[in-house]
C-alpha positions in Angstrom: -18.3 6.1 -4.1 -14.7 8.0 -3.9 -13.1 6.6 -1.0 -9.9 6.9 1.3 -8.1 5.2 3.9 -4.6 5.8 5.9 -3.3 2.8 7.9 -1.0 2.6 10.7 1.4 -0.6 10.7 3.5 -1.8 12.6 3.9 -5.4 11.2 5.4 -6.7 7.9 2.0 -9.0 7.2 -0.3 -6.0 8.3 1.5 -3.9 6.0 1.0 -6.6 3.0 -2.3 -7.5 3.3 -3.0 -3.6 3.5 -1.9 -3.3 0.1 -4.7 -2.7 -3.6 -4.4 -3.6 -7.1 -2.2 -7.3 -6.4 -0.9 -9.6 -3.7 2.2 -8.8 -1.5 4.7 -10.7 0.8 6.9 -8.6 2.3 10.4 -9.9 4.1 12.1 -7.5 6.6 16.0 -7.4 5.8 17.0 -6.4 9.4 16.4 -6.0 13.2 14.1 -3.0 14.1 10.5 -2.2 14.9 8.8 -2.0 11.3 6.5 1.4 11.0 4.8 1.9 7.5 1.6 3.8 6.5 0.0 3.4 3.8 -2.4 5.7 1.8 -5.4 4.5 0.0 -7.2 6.4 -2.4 -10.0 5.1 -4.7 -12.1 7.6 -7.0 -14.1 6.7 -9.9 -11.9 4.5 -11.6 -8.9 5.2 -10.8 -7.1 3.8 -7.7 -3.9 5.3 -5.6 -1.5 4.0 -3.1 1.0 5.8 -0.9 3.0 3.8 1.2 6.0 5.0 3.6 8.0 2.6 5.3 10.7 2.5 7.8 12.9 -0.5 7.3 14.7 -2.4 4.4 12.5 -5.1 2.6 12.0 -7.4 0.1 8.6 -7.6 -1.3 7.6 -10.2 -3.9 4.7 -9.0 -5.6 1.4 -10.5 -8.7 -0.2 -7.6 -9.9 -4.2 -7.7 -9.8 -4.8 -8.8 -14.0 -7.6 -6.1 -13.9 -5.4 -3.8 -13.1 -2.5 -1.6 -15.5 -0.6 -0.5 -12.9 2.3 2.8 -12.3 4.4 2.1 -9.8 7.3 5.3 -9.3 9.8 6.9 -6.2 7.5 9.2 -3.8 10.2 11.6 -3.8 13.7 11.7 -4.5 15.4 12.3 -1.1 15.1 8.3 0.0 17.4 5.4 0.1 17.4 3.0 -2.9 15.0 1.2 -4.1 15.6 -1.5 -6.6 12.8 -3.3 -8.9 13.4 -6.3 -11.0 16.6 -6.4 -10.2 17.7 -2.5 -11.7 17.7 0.6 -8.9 14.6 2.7 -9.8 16.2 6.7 -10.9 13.8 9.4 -9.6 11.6 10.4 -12.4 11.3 6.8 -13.8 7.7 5.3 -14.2 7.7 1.2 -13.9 5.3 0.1 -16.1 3.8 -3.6 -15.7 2.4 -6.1 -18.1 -0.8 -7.6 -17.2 -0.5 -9.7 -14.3 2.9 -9.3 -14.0 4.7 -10.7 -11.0 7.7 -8.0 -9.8 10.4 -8.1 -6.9 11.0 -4.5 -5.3 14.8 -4.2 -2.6 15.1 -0.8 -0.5 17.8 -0.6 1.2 16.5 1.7 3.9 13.6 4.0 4.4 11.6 4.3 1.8 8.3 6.1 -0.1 6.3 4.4 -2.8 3.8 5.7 -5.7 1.4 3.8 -7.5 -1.7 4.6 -9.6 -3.7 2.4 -11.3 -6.6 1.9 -14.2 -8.5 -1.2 -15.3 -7.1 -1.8 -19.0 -10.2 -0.9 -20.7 -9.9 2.5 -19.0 -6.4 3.7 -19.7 -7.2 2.6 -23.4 -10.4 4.8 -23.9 -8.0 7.6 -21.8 -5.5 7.6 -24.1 -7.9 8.0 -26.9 -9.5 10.7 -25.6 -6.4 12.7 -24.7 -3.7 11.7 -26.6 -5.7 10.2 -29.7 -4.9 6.8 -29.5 -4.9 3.9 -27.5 -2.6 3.0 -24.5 -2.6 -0.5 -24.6 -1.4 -2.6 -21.6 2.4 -3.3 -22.5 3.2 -7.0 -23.6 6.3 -7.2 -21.6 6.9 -4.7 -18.3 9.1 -1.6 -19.4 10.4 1.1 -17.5 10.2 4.6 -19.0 11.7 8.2 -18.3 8.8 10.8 -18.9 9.0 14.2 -19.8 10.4 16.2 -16.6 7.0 18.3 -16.4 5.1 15.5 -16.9 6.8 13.8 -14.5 6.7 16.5 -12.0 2.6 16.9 -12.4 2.1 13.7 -11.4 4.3 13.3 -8.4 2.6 16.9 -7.0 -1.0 15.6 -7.8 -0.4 12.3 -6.3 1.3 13.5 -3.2 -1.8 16.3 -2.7 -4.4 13.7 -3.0 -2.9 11.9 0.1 -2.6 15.0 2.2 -6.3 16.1 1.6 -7.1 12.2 2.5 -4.8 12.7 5.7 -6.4 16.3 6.4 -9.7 16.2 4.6 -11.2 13.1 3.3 -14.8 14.3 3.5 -13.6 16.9 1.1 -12.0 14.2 -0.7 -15.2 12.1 -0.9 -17.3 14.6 -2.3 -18.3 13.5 -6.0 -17.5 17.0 -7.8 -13.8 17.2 -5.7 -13.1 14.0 -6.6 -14.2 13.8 -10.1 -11.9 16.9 -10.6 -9.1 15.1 -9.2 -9.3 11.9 -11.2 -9.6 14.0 -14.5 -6.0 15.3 -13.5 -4.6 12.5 -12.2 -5.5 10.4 -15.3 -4.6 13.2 -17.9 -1.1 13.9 -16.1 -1.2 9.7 -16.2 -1.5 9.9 -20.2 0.7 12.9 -20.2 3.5 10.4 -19.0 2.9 7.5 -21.0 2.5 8.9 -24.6 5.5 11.9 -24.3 8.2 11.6 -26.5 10.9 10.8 -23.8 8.7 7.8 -22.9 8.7 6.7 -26.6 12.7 6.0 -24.8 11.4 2.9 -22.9 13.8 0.0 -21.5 12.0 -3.5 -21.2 12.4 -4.7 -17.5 11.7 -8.1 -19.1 15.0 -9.8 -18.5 16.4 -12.8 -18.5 17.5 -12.8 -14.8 13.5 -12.2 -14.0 12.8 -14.8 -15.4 15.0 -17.1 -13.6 14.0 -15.2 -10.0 10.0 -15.9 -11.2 11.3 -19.9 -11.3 13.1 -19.6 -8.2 10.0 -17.8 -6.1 7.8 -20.5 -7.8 9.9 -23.4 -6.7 10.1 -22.2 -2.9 6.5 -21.6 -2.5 5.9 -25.2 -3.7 8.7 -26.5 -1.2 8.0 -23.9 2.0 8.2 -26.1 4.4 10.9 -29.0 3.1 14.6 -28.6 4.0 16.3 -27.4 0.3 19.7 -27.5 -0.8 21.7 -24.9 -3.1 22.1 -27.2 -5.8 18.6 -28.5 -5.8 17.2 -25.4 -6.4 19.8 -24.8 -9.2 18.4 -28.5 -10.8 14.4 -27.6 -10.0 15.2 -24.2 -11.9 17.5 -24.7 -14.6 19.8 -21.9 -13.7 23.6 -22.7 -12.5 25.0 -21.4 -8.9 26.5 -18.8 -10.2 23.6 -17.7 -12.2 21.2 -17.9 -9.3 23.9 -16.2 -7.1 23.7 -13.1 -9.7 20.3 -12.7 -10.1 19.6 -12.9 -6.5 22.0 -10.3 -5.5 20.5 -8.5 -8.2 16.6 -8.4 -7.3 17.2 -9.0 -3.4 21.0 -7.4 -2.2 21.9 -10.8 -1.2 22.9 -14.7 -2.0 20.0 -17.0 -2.8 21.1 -19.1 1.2 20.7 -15.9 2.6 17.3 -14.7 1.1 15.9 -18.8 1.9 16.9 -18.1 5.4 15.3 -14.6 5.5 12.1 -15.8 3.7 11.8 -19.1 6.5 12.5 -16.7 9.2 9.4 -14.4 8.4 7.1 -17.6 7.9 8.4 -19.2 11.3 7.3 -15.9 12.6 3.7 -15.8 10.7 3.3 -19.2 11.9 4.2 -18.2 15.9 2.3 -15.5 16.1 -1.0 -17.5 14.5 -0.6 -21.0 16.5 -2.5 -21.7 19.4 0.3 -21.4 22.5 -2.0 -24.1 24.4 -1.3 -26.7 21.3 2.1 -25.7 19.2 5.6 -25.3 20.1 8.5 -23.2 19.2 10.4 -26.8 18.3 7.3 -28.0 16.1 7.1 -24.7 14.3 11.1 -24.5 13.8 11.8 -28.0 12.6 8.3 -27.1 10.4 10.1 -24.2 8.6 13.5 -26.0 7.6 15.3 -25.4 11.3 17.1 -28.1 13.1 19.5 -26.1 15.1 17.4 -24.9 17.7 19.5 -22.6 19.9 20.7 -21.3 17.1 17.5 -20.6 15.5 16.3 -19.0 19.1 19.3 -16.7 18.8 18.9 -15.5 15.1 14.9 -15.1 15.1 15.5 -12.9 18.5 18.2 -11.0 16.8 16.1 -10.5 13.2 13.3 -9.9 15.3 13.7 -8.3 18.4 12.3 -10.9 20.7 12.6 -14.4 21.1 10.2 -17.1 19.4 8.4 -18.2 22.7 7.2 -14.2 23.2 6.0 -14.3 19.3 4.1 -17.8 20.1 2.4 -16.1 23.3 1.8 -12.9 21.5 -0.2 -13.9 18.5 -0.9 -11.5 15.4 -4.6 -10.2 16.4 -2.4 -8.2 19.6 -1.2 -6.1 17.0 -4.0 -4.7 14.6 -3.8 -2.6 11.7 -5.1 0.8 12.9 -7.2 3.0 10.4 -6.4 6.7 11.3 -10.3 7.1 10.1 -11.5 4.8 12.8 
């Protein structure tokens, strides 16, 4: 049954775990009260998201393998937003290999597209329409469609989420949303099989590939104290290579982006301990800090309040809210 959903967040985790089609962490870059939405739109078989957000992040994403997913710029009139390393132009389409795992930078507020078919699906569409197959890409390649193209799929995405905003029982009507789906899906095609698109640039670089390694290594060592040239070792990247890439796919140095990510999980891990049985000091030294005034200082200034008020505030006191509810 066609479907919507618009949520109200005002938390970085609230705003991940909100999110189709993959797994998400997100990591605030700096100090301010995070406000996203996000738009949820699933018809037949083909799935939308819309997500608008206020602050700089980092998210680290693994694409659902069921899934062959578009991910392109909202609009034009935003701040930058880097993927994989390389700032996304407007009127690019990012186009991912199954499963693929992706890092996405903005740099300040920011409005995200995606639209998605199960494989089998965009195959059989591209048949239909174009007269041949669209298979799911081997590596992830980012593609410049025909402007029109382009331009049809940006206006039939953005009017799907104002009729879910202004009228989703309109929008969960079988015949409205069959109607939709077929234009969505043809405009879809449209992009992938023009002639400019034949123009594609793979997004599978070698600097990904050491990033993947480097994400991998820290979410098998998130709670032990690691060193610079560990982490070059475990990953078989030099310093300066790692330095690169990081600045690349994140904006800054790999110290600065292990300090960010521990930061966000000391927070996580606040917010869900019991205050009747954990501690701010067990929870810091837990996450790699052994400096605890300084780590008081930093969280409140990242954060906007200090690490006790997160501890006696847990996450439940601050729900996703469903504008349908």
């Amino acid at each position: 049954m066609p479907q919507s959903d618009i949520f109200d967040l005002d938390d970085p985790e609230r705003f991940e775990t909100a999110i189709r089609a993959g797994t998400a962490k997100v990591f605030v870059k700096s100090r301010g009260d995070f406000q996203g939405q996000l738009t949820r739109i699933d018809l037949q078989r083909l799935w939308m998201q819309r997500s608008d957000t206020n602050l700089p992040y980092i998210m680290n994403v693994a694409n659902d393998p069921e899934r062959a997913p578009l991910v392109f710029l909202a609009d034009d009139d935003q701040a930058p937003v880097g993927a994989n390393g390389r700032q996304v132009s407007p009127g690019e389409i990012l186009v991912y290999r199954q499963g693929a795992e992706w890092q996405c930078s903005t740099s300040g507020p920011s409005r995200l597209a995606t639209i998605s078919l199960a494989h089998e699906d965009l195959a059989a569409a591209g048949k239909a329409i174009a007269g041949h197959d669209l298979a799911t890409p081997l590596s992830t390649y980012r593609t410049r469609p025909d402007p029109a193209a382009m331009t049809l799929l940006r206006a039939l995405h953005k009017a799907a989420a104002e009729l879910a905003r202004t009228s989703p029982d309109v929008l969960a009507t079988a015949g409205v949303a069959r109607a939709l789906e077929q234009k969505l899906v043809r405009a879809m095609v449209a992009c992938l099989s023009s002639d400019a698109a034949a123009e594609r640039k793979s997004c599978d670089w070698q600097h990904s590939r050491v990033i993947g390694r480097f994400e991998r290594f820290l979410e098998a060592n998130r709670y032990q104290p690691v060193y610079l040239a560990e982490m070059c070792a475990a990953i078989g990247a030099s310093e300066r290579t790692l330095r690169t890439c990081c600045q690349e796919h994140f904006g800054m140095g790999p110290v600065r982006y292990l300090w960010l990510r521990r930061m966000h999980l000391a927070r996580r891990a606040l917010l869900r301990a019991d205050a009747s049985a954990a501690t701010v000091t067990t929870v810091a030294t837990d996450h790699g800090f052994w400096e605890l005034g300084r780590f008081s200082v930093e969280y409140s200034a990242l954060f906007g309040e200090s690490p006790s008020a997160s501890l006696r505030r847990p996450l439940d006191a601050m729900p996703a809210r469903n504008v349908r509810q």
